[in-house]
C-alpha positions in Angstrom: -17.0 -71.2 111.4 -15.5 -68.9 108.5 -15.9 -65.5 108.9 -16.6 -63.0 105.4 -14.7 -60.2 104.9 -16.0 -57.3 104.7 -17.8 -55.7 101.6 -15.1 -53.5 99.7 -16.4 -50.1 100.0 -16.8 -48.3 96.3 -13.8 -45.6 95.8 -15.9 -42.3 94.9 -12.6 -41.0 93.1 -13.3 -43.9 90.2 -12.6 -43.2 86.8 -14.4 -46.3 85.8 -17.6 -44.7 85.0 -15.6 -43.0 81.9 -14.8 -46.5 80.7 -18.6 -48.1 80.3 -20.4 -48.2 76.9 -22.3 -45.3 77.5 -19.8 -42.6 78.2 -17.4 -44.6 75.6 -20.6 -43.7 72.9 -21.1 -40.3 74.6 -18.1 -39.9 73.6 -18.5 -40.7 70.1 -21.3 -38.5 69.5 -19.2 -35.4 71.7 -16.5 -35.5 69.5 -18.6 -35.8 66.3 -20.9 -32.6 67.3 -17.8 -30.8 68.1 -16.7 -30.0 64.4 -20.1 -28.3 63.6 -21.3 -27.2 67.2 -21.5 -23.5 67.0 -18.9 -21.9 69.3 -20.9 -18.8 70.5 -23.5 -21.7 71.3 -26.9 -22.2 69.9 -28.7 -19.4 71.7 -30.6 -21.4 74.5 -28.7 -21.8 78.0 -28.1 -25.5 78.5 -27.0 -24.7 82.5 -29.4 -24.3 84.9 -27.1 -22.7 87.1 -25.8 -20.2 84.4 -30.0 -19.7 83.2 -30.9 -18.3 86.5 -28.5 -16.5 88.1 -26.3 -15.4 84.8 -23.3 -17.1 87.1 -20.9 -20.1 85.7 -21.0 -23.5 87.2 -17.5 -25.1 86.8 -18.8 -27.0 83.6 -19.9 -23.9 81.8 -18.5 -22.7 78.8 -17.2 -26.2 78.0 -19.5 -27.7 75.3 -18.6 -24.2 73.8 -14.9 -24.5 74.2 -14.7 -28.0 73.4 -15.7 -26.8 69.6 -13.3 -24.3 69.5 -10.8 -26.8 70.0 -12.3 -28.9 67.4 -12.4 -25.9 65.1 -8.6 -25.0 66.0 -9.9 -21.7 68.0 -7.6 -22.4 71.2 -7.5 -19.3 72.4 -12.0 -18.7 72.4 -11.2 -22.5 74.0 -9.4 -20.9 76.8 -11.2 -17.8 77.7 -14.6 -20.2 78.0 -13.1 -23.0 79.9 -9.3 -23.7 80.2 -11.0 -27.7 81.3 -11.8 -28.1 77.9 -7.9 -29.0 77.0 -8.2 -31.6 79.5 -11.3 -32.8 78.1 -11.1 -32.7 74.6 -8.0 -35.4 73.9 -10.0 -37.5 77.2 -13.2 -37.5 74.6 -10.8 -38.2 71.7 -9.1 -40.9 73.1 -12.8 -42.4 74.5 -13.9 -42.4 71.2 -11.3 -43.6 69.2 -11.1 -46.7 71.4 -14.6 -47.0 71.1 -14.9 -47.0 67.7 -11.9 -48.9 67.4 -12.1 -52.8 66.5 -12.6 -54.9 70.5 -9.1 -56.5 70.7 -8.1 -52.5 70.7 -10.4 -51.9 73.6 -9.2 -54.5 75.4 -5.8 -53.7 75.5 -6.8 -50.3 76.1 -8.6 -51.8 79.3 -5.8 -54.0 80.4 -3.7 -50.4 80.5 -5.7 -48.5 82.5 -6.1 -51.3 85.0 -2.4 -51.6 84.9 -2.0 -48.2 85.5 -5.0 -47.9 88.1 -3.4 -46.0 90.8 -1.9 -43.1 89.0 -5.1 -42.3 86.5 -6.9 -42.5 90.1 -4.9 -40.2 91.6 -4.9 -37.9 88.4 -8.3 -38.0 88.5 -8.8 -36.7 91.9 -6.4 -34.0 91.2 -8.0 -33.0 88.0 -11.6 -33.5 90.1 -10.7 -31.5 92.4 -9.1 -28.3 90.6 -12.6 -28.3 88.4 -14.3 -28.0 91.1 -12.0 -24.9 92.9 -11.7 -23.7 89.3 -15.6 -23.4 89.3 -16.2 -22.2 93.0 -13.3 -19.0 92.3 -14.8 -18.7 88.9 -18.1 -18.3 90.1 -17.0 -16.3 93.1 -15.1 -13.7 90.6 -18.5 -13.0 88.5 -20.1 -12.7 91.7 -18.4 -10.2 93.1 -17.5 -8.1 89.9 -21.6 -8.2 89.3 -21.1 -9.7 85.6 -22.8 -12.2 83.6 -21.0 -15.0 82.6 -20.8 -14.8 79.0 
């Protein structure tokens, strides 16, 4: 009689997701819109969140200060979402391996699952101070009675 082992249980702290075609090509396009994405935004609230209540989620302000970055406005990329200097070279770096010939993809692959432990354990970490970033954020424009901008 053999015996199977027991299904491995999905880690909810992977990174992989960032890694399939569709957030590589997300990427792409991310990266391309932020050199002529208007940095006081295009006038229509793209957060739910933010469209109701006037309050930021932890994501707001960063399609905004994304394209500051990408127009060399680091300090409007800041004072919108200090997340976006995590996430600009983490889109940069998605889309340059993407558009990249394959052999550099794969080796770019073969790194990361090298390397799986740390980039998890960063990931958590950087998870979980977007998330505290957001809820004191939200907290502070709560309690002063502003609108996020």
């Amino acid at each position: 009689m053999t015996t199977l082992a027991p299904a491995a249980k999905p880690d909810p702290w992977t990174y992989r997701a960032l890694l399939t075609p569709s957030a590589r090509y997300l990427a792409v396009v991310v990266m391309a819109i932020s050199f002529v994405f208007p940095i006081k935004g295009l006038g229509v609230d793209l957060c739910i969140l933010h469209a109701t209540t006037g309050l930021p989620c932890p994501g707001c302000g960063l399609s905004r200060a994304i394209s500051a970055i990408s127009q060399g406005d680091f300090s409007t990329a800041i004072a919108l979402n200090p997340f976006a200097l995590l996430a600009w070279p983490l889109f940069l770096v998605l889309a340059l391996v993407t558009l990249a010939p394959r052999s550099v993809y794969t080796r770019f692959e073969a790194w990361v699952s090298s390397h799986s432990a740390p980039i998890a354990r960063g990931y958590r970490i950087c998870f979980t101070a977007f998330a505290a970033f957001g809820a004191i954020r939200f907290l502070v424009f709560l309690g002063l009675g502003e609108r996020f901008p």
